[in-house]
KEBADO-508626 format. One record per atom (N, C-alpha, C, CB): x, y, z. Coordinates in steps of 0.2 Angstrom, whole numbers, plus 5000, padded with zeros to 4 digits. Glycine has a CB too. Layout:
N
XYZ;...
end
This chain:
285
561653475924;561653465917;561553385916;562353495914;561253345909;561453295909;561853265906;561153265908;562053215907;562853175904;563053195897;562853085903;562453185894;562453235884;562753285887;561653255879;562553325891;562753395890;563353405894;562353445891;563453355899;564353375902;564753345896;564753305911;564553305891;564953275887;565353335882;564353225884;564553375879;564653415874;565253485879;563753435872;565253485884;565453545889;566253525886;565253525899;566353465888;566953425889;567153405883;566753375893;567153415878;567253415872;567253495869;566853375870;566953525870;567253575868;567853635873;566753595865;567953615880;568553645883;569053585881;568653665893;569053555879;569553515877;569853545869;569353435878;569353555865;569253585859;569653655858;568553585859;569553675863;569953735863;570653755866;569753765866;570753725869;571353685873;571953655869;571053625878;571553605864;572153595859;572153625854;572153535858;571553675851;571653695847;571253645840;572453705847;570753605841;570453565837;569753605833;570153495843;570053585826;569453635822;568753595823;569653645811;568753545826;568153505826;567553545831;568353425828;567853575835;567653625839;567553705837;567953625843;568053735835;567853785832;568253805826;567953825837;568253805821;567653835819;566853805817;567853865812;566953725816;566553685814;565853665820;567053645812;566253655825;565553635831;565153575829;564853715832;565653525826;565553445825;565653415832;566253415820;565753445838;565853415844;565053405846;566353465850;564653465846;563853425849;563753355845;563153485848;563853355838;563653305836;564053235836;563453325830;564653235838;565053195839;564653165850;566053235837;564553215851;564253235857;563653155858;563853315856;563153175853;562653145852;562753065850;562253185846;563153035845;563452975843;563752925849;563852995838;564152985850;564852945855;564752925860;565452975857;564252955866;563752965873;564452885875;562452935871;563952855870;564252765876;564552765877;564252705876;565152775872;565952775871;566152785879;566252855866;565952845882;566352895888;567052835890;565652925897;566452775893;566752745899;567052665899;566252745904;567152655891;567152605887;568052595882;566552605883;568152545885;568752525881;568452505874;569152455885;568852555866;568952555861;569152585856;568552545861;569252575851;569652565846;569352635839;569752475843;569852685841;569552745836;570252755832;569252825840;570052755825;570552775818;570452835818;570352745810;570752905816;570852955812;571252955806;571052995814;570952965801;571152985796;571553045794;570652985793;572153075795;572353145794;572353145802;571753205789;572953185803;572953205811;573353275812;573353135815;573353305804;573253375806;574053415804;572953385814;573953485805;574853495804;574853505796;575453415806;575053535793;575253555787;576053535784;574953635787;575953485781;576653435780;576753405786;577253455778;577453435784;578053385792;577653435802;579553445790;577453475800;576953495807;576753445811;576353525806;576853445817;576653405823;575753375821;576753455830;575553435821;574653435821;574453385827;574353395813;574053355828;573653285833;572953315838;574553255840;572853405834;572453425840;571753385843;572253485837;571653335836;571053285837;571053235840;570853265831;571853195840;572153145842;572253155850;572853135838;572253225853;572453235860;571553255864;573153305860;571153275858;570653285860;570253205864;570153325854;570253185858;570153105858;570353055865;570553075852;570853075867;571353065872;571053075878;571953095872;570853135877;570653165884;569953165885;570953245884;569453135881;568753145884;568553055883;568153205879;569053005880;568852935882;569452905884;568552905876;569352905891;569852905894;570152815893;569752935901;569852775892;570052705889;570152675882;569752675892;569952735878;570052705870;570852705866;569552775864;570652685861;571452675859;571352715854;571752595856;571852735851;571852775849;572352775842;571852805853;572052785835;572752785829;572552825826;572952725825;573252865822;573152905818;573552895810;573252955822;573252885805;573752915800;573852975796;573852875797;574352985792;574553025790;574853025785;574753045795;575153045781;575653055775;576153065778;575453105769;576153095784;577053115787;577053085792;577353205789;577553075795;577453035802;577453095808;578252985803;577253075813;576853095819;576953085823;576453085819;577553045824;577852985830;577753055837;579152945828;577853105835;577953175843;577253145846;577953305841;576853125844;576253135846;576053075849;575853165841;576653015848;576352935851;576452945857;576852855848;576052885862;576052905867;575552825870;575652985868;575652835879;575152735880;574552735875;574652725891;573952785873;573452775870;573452795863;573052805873;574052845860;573952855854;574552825853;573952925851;574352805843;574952775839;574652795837;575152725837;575252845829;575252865823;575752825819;575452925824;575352815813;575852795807;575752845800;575552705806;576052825797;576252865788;575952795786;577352875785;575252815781;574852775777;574252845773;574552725784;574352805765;574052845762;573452835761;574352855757;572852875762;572352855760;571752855756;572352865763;572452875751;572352855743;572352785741;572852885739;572852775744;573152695744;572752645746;573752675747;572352595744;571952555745;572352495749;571652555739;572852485744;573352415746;573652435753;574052415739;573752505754;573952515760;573552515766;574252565759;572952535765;572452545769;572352475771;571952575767;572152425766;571952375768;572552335772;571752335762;573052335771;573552335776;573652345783;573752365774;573352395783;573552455790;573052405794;573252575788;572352405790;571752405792;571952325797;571052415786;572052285794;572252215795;572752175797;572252195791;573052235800;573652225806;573452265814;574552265803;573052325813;572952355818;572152355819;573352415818;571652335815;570852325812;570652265818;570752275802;569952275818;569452315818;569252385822;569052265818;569152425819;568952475825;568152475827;569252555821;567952515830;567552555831;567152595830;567552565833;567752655829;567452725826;568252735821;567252805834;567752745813;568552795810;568252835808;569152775804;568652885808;568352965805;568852985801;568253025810;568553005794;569053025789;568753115790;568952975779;569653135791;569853205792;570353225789;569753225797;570453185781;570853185780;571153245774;570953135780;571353225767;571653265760;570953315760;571753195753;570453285762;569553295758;569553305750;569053385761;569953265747;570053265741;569453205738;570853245740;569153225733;568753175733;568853115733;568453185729;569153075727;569753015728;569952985732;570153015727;570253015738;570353025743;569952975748;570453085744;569253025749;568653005754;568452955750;568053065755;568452935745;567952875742;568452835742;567452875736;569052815741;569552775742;569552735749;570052815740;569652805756;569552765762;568852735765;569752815766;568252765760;567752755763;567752675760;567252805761;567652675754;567752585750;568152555753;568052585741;568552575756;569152525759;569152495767;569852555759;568852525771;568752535778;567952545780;569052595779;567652535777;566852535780;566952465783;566252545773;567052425780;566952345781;567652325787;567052305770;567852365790;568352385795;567852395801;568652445793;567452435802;566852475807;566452405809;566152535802;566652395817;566452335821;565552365820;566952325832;565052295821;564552305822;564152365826;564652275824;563852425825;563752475832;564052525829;564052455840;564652525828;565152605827;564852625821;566252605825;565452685821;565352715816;565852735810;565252765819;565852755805;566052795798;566052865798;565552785793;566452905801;566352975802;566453015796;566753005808;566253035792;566453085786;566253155788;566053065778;566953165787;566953245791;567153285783;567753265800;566853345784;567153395778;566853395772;567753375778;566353335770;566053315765;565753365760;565753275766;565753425762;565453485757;566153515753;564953555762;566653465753;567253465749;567053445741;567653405753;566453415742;566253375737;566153415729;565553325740;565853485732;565553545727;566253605725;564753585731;566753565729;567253615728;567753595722;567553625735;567853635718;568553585710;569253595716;568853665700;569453635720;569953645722;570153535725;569853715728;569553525726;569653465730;569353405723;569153475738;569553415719;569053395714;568353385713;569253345713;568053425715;567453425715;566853475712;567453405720;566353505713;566053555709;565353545710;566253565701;565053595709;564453635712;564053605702;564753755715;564353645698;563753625693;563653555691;563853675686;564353525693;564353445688;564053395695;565453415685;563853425700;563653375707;563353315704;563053425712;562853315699;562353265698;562853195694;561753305693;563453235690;563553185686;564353165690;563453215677;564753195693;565353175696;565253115702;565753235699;565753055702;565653025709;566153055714;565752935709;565553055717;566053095725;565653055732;565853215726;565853085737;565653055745;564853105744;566353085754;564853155743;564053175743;563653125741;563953245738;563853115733;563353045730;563252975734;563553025724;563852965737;563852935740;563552935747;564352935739;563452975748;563052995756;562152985755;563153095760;561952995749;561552995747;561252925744;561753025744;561852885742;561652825737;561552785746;562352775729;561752785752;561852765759;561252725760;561852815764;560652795757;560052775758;559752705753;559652845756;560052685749;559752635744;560352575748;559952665734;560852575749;561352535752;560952505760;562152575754;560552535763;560052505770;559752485765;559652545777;559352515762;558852455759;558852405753;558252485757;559652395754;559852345748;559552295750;560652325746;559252265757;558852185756;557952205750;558452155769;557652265750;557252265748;557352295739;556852295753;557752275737;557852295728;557352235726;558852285725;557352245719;557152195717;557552175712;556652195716;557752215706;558252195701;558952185701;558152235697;559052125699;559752085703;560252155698;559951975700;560152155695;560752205692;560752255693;560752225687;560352295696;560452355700;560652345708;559752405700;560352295709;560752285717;561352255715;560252225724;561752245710;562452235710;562852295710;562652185705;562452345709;562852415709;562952435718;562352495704;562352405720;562452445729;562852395733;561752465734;563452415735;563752405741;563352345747;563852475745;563552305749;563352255753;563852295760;563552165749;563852335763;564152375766;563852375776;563952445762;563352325776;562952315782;562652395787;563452265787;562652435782;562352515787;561552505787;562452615781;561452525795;560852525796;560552605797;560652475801;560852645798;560852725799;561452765796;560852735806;560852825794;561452865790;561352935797;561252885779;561752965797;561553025801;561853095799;561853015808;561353115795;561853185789;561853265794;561253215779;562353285795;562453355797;562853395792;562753365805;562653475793;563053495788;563853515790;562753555784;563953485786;564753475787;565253405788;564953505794;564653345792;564653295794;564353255795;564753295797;564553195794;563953135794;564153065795;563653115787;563853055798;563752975801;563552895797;563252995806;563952855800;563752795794;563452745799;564352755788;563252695803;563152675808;563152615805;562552695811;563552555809;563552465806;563052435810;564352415807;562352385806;562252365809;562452315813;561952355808;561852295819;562152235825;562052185820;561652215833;561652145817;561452105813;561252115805;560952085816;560952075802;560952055794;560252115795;560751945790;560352135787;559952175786;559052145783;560352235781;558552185784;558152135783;557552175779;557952095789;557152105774;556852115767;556152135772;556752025761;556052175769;555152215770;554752145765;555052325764;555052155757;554552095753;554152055757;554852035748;553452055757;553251995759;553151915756;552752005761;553051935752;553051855749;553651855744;552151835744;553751795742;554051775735;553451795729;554251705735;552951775729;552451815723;552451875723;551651795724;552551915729;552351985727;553052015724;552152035733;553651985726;554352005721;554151985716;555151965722;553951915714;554051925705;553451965701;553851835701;552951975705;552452015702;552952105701;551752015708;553052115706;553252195707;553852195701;553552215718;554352145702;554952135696;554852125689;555452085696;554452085689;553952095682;553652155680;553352065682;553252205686;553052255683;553552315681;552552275688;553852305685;554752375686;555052375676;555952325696;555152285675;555252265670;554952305662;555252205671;554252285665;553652325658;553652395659;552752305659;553652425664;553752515664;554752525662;553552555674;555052505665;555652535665;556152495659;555952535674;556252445659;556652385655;556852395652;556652345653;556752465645;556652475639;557352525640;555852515636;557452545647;557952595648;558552555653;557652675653;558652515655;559152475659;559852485654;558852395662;559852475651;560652495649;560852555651;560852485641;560552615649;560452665654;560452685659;560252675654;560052645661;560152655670;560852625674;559352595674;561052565670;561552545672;562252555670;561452495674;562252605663;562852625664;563052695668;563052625659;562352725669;562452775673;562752765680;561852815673;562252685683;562552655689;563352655690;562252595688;563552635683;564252625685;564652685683;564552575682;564452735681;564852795680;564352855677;565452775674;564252885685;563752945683;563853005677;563852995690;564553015676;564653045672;564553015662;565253075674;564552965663;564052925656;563252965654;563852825658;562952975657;562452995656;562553065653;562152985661;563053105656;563153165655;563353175644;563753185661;563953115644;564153115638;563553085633;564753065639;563053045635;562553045632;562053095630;562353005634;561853145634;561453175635;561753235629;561353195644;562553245629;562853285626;562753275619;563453305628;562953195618;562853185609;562153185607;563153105607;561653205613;561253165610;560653255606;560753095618;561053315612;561053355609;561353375604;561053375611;561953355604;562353395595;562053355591;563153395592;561653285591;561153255584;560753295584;560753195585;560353305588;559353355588;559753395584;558853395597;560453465588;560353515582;560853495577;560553595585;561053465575;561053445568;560653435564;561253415568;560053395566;559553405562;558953445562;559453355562;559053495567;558653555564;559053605561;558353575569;559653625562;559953645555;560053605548;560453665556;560153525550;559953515545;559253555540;560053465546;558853515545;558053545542;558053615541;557353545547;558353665541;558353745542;558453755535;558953785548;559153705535;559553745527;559153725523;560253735523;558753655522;558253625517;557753685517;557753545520;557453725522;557053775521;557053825517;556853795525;557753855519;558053925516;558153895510;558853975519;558353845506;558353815500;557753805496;558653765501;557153825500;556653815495;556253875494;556253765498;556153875488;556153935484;555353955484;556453915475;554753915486;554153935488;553953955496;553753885486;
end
């Protein structure tokens, strides 16, 4: 077999062993498989988000997986309940919310920079975009951003939903807008590139269920070739689109504005075609 695949082997008897859903039912291990390869034999620094257990419950199945297939990484976890049963030479657990921004940045800047963090946590929408905004800029050059669970996003239970997808901010949209965050060197309109993250991702890597954010080694870089052809192309974006930028960018800052417009903009139309209706039934030829 090759190393990918002693890797994938080895990840999932361990997977079973502790009882890690990342294996089964989910089979996030081949693709963790695929990312982590270099990790195996390397001293470094991996965050979990959530470390499992339903309240005061031990949980750590991910935290012991982790343990046991990199044999020289460090390892943390937090949690909303403490976890201390599970500390050990490579794991630490702390109580940190990851709603809490203040706290995160905290956490992040006493025991920061990592490597790899993986949120596996609430999957509350708030939640995921809270840790993600707070901790991306955490992720050493190279690592990773692990968003596990993100089809949370279409569920209300988790605050989230299936028919309002387009207009709610959630990590889906956010996995999405990713693609515009790598090519934030090639925008051209300063005002729309003040809505995208300066976040340094050079690769996004989507599986269902899971996805990958990758930090680049270096600055990210402009495709434009000239300075003339930016002002030409911004000039042109300006004469087609410009008429709509308040629009565009209040949707930018809040997807669901568009929705509230789109709704008034229908009770005007039928308003005035029942206005127009009763003018008709009023007229006597």
């Amino acid at each position: 077999m090759s190393i990918k695949e002693d890797f994938i082997e080895a990840l999932r008897v361990a997977g079973h062993e502790f009882g890690c859903d990342k294996v089964s039912p989910h089979n996030y291990h081949v693709f963790y498989a695929a990312h982590l390869l270099d990790y195996i034999d390397r001293p470094f620094r991996l965050l979990e988000i959530g470390i499992g257990g339903e309240d005061r419950e031990t949980g750590g199945a991910s935290l012991k997986l982790w343990e046991r297939v990199f044999p020289s990484a460090h390892i943390y976890g937090i949690d909303l309940y403490p976890k201390t049963a599970l500390d050990s030479e490579r794991i630490k657990t702390f109580v940190c919310d990851q709603g809490d921004p203040v706290a995160l940045e905290a956490f992040a800047r006493q025991h920061g920079p990592f490597d790899v963090i993986i949120d596996d946590g609430s999957h509350k929408r708030s939640d995921q975009l809270t840790s993600l905004f707070s901790l991306i800029k955490w992720v050493l050059p190279g690592g990773y951003y692990v968003l596990e669970d993100y089809f949370t996003s279409y569920w209300p239970v988790y605050d989230g939903s299936t028919l309002a997808k387009d207009f709610l901010d959630t990590p889906v949209r956010w996995l999405k807008q990713t693609v515009d965050i790598i090519n934030r060197p090639n925008f051209l309109s300063p005002e729309s590139k003040a809505f995208v993250p300066d976040w340094g991702i050079d690769e996004l890597h989507v599986y269902a269920g899971v996805s990958f954010l990758k930090k680049a080694q270096g600055q990210g870089r402009s495709e434009i070739p000239s300075e003339e052809f930016f002002e030409n192309q911004l000039e042109l974006d300006e004469l087609r689109y410009g008429r709509f930028k308040e629009t565009f960018m209040a949707y930018a800052q809040d997807p669901m504005s568009n929705l509230i417009f789109l709704e008034k903009l229908k009770t005007l139309v039928e308003n005035n075609i029942n206005a127009v209706k009763d003018l008709t039934d009023e007229d006597p030829s």
